[in-house]
N, C-alpha and C positions, 0 to 999 in steps of 0.2 A: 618697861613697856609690856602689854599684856600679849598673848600670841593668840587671842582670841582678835577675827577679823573684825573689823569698826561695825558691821551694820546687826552683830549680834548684838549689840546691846537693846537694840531698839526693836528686836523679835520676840522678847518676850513682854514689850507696853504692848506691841500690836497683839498680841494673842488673848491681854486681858481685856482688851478695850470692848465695848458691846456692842452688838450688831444692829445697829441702826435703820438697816435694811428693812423695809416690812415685807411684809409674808404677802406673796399672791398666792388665786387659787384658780383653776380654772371650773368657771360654770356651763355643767352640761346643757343646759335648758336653754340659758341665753347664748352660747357660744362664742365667751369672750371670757379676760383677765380680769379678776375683782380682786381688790385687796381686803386688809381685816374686816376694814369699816362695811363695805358694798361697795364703795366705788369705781368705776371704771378705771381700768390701767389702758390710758392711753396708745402707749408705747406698744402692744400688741395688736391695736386694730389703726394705727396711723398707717401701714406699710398696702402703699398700693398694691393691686393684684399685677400680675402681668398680661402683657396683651403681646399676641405676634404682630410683627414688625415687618414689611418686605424691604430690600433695598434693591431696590433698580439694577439690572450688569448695564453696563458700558463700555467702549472700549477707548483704552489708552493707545494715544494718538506716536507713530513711528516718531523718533527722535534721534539726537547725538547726544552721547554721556557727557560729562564731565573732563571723560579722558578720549573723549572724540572717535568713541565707536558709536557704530550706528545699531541702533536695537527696531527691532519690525515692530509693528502695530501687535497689541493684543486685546484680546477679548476679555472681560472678566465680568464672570456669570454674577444673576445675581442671587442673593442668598436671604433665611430668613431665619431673624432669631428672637429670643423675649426677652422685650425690656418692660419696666414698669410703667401702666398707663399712666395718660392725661388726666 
């Protein structure tokens, strides 16, 4: 039995293997990802922008727990944060 761990074996195919990957670049002019050829790399200008978002406060209405205390009404503000547009 060897005392070399099982997934060494298989670290030196991955290191010879070739990088298939193509090469982006970014273009100053157009402001976007091209690869070797000129084509547009999707994947950098698919990502919507964000937009602020308000959400409403409201208040949570007095109740009884689960273990039959009673909790008072509260208020909760409301707040605003960015998510990605429509």
């Amino acid at each position: 039995m060897s005392t070399k761990p099982f997934l060494y074996k298989f670290a030196s195919k991955l290191n010879e293997a070739p990088i298939d990957e193509p090469q982006l670049h970014f273009d100053e002019k157009e402001q976007v990802n091209l690869f070797e050829d000129g084509s547009l790399s999707w994947f950098g200008v698919s990502k919507k922008i964000y937009t602020s978002t308000g959400t409403p406060g409201h208040t949570i209405p007095a109740h009884y727990t689960k273990s039959n205390k009673y909790v008072l009404a509260k208020r909760v503000p409301g707040k605003t944060d960015r998510r990605a547009g429509k």
